[in-house]
C-alpha positions, 0 to 999 in steps of 0.5 A: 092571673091564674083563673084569668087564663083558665077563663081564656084557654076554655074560651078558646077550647069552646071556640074551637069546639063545634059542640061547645056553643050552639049557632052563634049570633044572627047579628052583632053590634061592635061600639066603640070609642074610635075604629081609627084606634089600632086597639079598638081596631084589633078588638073588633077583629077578634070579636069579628072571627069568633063571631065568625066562627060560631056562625059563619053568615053573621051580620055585624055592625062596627060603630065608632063613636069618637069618644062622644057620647051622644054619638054613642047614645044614638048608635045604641039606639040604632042596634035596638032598632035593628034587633041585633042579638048581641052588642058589644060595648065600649063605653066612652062614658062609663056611667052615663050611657045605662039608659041606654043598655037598660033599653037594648036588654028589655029589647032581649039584647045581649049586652057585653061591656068589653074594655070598660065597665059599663052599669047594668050590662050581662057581662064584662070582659077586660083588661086588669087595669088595676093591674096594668097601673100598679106595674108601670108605675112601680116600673117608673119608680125603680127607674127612678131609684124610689125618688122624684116627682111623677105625675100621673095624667088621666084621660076619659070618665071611665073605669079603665081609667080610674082603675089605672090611676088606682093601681098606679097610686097604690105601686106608689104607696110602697116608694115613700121617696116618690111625690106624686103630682096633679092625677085629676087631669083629662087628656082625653085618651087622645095624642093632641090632648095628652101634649095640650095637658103636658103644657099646662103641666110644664107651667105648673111644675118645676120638676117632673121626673116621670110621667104615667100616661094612662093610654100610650096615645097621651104619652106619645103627645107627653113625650112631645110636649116635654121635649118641645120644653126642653124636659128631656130627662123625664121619662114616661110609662103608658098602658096599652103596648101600642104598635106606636108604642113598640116603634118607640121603645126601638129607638132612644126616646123618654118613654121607657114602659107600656102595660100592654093589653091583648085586644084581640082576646078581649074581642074574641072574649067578649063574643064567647062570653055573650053567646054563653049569656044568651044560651042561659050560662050565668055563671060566670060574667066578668073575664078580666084579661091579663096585662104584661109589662113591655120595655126595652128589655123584653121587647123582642119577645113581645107579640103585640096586639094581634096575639092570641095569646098572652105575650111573654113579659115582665109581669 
């Protein structure tokens, strides 16, 4: 935790510092899984202002890909053609999209995975995902009083996801009374698709006393379905800590937690990190940005997406 920080408060000093980098990006491209998304909404912005704030006449492009690859494959192939300097990328398949990268980098293109891993990139900036698993789910657990059935439900094949689900599965390791349930599922990071797989999930089992969603969207469409089924005492824990999220946790309802992510700051991360790739720094290329628990007991210290900071919470 401590080193994250310190990564980030020299990203911030470096930004704030006309001598701390030189001229900023020419031109910049943002990939993403979906611009209709708050989350990769508020990444883009701050990767936007840094941007800005390096070079104030820098040209970017923000694409969205809708969670498709072949989308995605395209719109790299757009930013080669465009001889873009630095690309920022979030993976909608984590390993598939490498041809891709391997070709923006023989081009001299700066790569930055940003939310997700991706192969062969220069650099990564993150949430702990692994992190932000372990504390909803140890959450749910105590709700729980250490007993009952928790299902975990999956999203997209990439590493934001699988971290999530590893860091769940060892918070749960120390609560021998919690059984776990189905955690192969694909509900796409998608509201719809988190409801479709509650649904199927319903059927398959009798007893579901809590849910871990990996993205705050699947447990938005969780929380429907279980109501829908009549299984209001189910609770669920999310990761993200969504404006949607934050709506939710003002009133009565079945989702009780979210690991809130700072997009803002992986954005604004991810642009520093790539200009200091490009000026030849290799020192450093994996920041991983701290993750905060948000409930309804601290949630009106809670800052939300647009932080520059991390916001206070129960870590």
């Amino acid at each position: 935790m401590r080193a994250a920080l310190n990564t980030l408060l020299y990203g911030s000093l470096l930004l704030c510092s006309p001598s701390g980098l030189a001229a900023g990006p020419a031109s910049m491209g943002i990939l993403v899984g979906a611009l209709d998304n708050p989350f990769y909404q508020a990444l883009a912005r701050g990767a936007i202002q840094a941007a800005h704030s390096l070079n104030p006449s820098v040209q970017v492009s923000s694409l969205s890909a809708n969670f498709t690859l072949s989308r995605q494959q395209q719109q790299m192939r757009q930013l080669i053609a465009q001889k873009v300097d630095l690309i920022l990328l979030g993976a909608v398949d984590s390993r598939a999209i490498a041809p891709q990268v391997r070709q923006a980098r023989a081009a001299g293109i700066t790569v930055v995975a940003v939310d997700v891993d991706a192969p062969e990139v220069d650099g990564t900036v993150k949430s702990d995902n692994r992190q932000a698993g372990e504390i909803a789910c140890r959450y749910l657990a105590q709700q729980l009083g250490g007993k009952g059935a928790l299902l975990i439900q999956g999203g997209p094949p990439v590493t934001s996801v699988s971290d999530r689900i590893a860091g769940c599965l060892a918070a749960l390791a120390a609560y021998p009374g919690i059984r776990v349930l189905n955690d192969q599922s694909n509900a796409m990071g998608s509201s719809l698709g988190g409801q479709r797989v509650m649904q199927q999930d319903l059927k398959r089992y009798p007893r579901i006393d809590a849910v871990f969603a990996t993205n705050d969207r699947q447990a938005l469409g969780a929380e429907k379905a279980l109501r829908a089924g009549g299984r209001r005492r189910t609770i669920i824990g999310a990761v993200d800590g969504s404006p949607d999220i934050e709506h939710a946790l003002r009133q009565p309802g079945q989702i009780v937690a979210s690991a809130s992510q700072s997009p803002y700051l992986i954005g604004r991360e991810a642009v520093l990190l790539g200009q200091r790739l490009r000026q030849g720094d290799i020192g450093k290329r994996l920041v991983t940005v701290p993750v905060v628990l948000v409930s309804r007991a601290n949630l009106s210290s809670y800052q939300g997406w647009q932080s520059r900071q991390i916001s206070p919470g129960k870590r």
